[in-house]
matplotlib code that plots the C-alpha trace (Angstrom):
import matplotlib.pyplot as plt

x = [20.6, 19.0, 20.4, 20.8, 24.1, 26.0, 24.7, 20.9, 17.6, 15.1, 11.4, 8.7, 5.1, 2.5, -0.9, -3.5, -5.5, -5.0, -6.3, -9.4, -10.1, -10.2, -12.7, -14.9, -14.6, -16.3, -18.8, -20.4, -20.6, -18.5, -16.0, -15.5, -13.9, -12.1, -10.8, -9.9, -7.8, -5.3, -5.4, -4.0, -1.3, -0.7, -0.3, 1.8, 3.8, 4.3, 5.3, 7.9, 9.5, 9.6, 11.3, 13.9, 14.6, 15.7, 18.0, 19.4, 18.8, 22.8, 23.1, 24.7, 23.8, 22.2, 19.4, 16.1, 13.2, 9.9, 6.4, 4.0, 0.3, -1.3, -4.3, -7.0, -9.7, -8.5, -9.0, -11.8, -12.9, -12.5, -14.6, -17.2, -20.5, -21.5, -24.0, -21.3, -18.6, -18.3, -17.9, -16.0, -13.4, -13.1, -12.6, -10.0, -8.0, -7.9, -7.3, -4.6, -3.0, -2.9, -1.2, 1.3, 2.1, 2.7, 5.2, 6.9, 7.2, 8.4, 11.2, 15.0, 16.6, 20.3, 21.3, 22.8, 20.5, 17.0, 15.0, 11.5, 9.4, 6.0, 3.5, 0.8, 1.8, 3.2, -0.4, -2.3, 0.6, 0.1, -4.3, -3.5, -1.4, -3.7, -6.7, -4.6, -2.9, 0.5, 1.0, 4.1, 3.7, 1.3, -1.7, -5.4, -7.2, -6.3, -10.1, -11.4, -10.3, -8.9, -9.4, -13.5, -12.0, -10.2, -6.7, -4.6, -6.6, -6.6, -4.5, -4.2, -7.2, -9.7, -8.7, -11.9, -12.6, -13.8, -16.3, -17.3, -14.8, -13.2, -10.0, -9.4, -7.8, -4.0, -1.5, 0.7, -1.8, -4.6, -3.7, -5.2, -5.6, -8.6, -10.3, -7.3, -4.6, -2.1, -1.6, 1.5, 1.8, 1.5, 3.7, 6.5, 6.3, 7.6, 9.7, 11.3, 11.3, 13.1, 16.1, 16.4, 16.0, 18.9, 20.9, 21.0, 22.4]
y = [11.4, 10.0, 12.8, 10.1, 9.6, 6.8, 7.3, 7.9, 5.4, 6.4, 4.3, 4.6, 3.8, 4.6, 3.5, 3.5, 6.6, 5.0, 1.8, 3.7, 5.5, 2.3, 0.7, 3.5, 3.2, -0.5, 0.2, 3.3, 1.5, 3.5, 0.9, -2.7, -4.8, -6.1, -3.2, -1.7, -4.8, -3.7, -0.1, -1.4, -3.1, -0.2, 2.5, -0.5, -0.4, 3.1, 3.3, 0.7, 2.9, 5.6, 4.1, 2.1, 6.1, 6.7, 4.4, 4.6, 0.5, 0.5, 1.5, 4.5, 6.4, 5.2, 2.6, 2.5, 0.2, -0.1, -0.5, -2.9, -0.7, -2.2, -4.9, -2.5, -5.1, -5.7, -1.9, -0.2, 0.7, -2.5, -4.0, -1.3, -2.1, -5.9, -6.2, -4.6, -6.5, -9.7, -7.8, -4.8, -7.3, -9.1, -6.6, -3.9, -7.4, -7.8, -4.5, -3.9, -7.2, -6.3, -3.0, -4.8, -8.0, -5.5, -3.0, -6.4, -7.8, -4.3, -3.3, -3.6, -5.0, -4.8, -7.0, -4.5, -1.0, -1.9, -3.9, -5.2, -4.0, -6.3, -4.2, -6.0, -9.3, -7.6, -6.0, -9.5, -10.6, -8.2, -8.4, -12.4, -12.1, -9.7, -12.1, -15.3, -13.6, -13.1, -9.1, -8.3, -4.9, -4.2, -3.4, -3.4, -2.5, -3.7, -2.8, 0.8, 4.4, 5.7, 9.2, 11.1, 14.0, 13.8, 13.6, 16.1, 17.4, 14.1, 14.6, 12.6, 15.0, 13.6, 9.6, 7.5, 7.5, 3.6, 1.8, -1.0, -3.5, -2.0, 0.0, 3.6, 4.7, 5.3, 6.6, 3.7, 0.9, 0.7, 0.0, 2.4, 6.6, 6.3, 4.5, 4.0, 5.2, 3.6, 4.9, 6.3, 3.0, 1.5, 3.6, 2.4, -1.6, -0.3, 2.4, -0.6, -3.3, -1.0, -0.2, -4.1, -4.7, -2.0, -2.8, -7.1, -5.6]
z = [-14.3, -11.3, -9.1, -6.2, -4.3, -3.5, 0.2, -0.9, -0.6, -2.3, -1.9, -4.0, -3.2, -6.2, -7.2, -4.2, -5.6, -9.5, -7.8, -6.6, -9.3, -11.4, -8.9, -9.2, -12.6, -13.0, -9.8, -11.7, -14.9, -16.6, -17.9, -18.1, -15.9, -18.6, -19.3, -16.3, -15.2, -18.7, -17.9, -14.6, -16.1, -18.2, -15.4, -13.8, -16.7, -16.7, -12.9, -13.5, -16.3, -14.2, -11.6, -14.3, -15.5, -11.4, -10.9, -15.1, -15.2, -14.4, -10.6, -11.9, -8.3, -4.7, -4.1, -4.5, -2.9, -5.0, -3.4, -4.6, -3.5, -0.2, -0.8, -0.9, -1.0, 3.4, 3.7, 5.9, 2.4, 0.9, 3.6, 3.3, 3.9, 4.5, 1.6, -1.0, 0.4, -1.6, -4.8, -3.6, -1.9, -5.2, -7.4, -5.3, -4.9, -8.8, -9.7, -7.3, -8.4, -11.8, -11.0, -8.8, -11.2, -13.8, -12.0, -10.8, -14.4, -15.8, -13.5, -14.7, -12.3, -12.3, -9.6, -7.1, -6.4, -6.8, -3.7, -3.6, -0.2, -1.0, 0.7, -0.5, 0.9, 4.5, 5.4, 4.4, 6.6, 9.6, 9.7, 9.6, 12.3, 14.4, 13.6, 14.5, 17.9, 17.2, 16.8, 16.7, 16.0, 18.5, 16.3, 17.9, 15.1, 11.0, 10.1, 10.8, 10.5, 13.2, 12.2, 13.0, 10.6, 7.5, 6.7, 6.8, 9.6, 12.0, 15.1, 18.4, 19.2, 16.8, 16.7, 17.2, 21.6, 23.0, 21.8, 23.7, 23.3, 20.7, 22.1, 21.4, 18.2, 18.2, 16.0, 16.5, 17.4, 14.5, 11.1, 9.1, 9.6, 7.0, 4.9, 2.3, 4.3, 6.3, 9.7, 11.4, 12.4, 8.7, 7.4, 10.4, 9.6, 6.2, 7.8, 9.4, 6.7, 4.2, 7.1, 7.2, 3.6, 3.0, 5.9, 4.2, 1.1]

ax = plt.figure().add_subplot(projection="3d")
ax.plot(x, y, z, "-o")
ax.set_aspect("equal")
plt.show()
């Protein structure tokens, strides 16, 4: 059993760090690209059967959303330096779409508990709309960290100050806490998008 009621939504968001790991895997040499694309669709796979064991494949219980992983490649990682960028843009785009395609393909859906929240395609969404000056979520920043210390240590105290024309960091008003987290702000667009997903079903 599920252990979800009737009343309960449950979102799951899984595969950043696997993501990462896999990049590191083909920038140190250590395996193929080849083969790191299939053990992303494996661990895809396997987070796609996990999340077909939550909701029992039958909507026995509540409702759950599933997260396709962020596009890593538009990152402040992803973007990294400007000689590796090309490459590293490339590759964190493949990987992660691998992963994604993968989980997609696998689920079960039974037609009445599961959703879809496409992270992936809402952050392209958001830094094309920040770039092209429409904003509505009132983001100054899709590219840098805004934390100087790591997380979970980064407060309000220690967000990046001004710098030049670039604004000051805020929780709320850059994308990204560090280089391959989502900020508070981030993590409200798909606060938000799950309510209205769940409140159109």
């Amino acid at each position: 059993e599920s252990g979800l009621s009737m009343l309960d939504l449950a979102s799951i968001l899984v595969g950043s760090h696997d993501i990462l790991e896999l990049y590191d895997s083909v920038s140190t040499a250590a395996q193929t690209e080849a083969a790191v694309l299939a053990e992303a669709d494996r661990r895809g796979q396997l987070l796609a059967s996990q999340f077909d064991r939550l909701t029992n494949k039958n909507n026995t219980a509540g409702r759950a959303i599933y997260v396709p992983v962020p596009d890593l490649s538009e990152s402040p990682f992803g973007l990294g330096d400007v000689a590796s960028r090309p490459e590293r843009v490339r590759l964190l785009k493949a990987i992660s779409e691998s992963f994604n395609n993968a989980l997609r393909d696998k689920i079960t859906n039974n037609g009445r508990s599961i959703g879809l929240l496409n992270a992936f395609q809402r952050f392209r969404n958001v830094v094309r709309d920040v770039n092209n000056g429409n904003n509505p979520f009132n983001f100054v920043n899709v590219t840098a960290a805004a934390c100087t210390v790591a997380l979970p240590d980064c407060t309000s105290l220690t967000l990046q100050p001004a710098n030049g024309s670039i604004a000051a960091a805020g929780d709320l008003i850059w994308l990204w806490a560090d280089a391959t987290h989502l900020s508070a702000g981030g993590q409200d667009v798909l606060g938000k998008d799950a309510t209205r997903s769940e409140e159109r079903r």
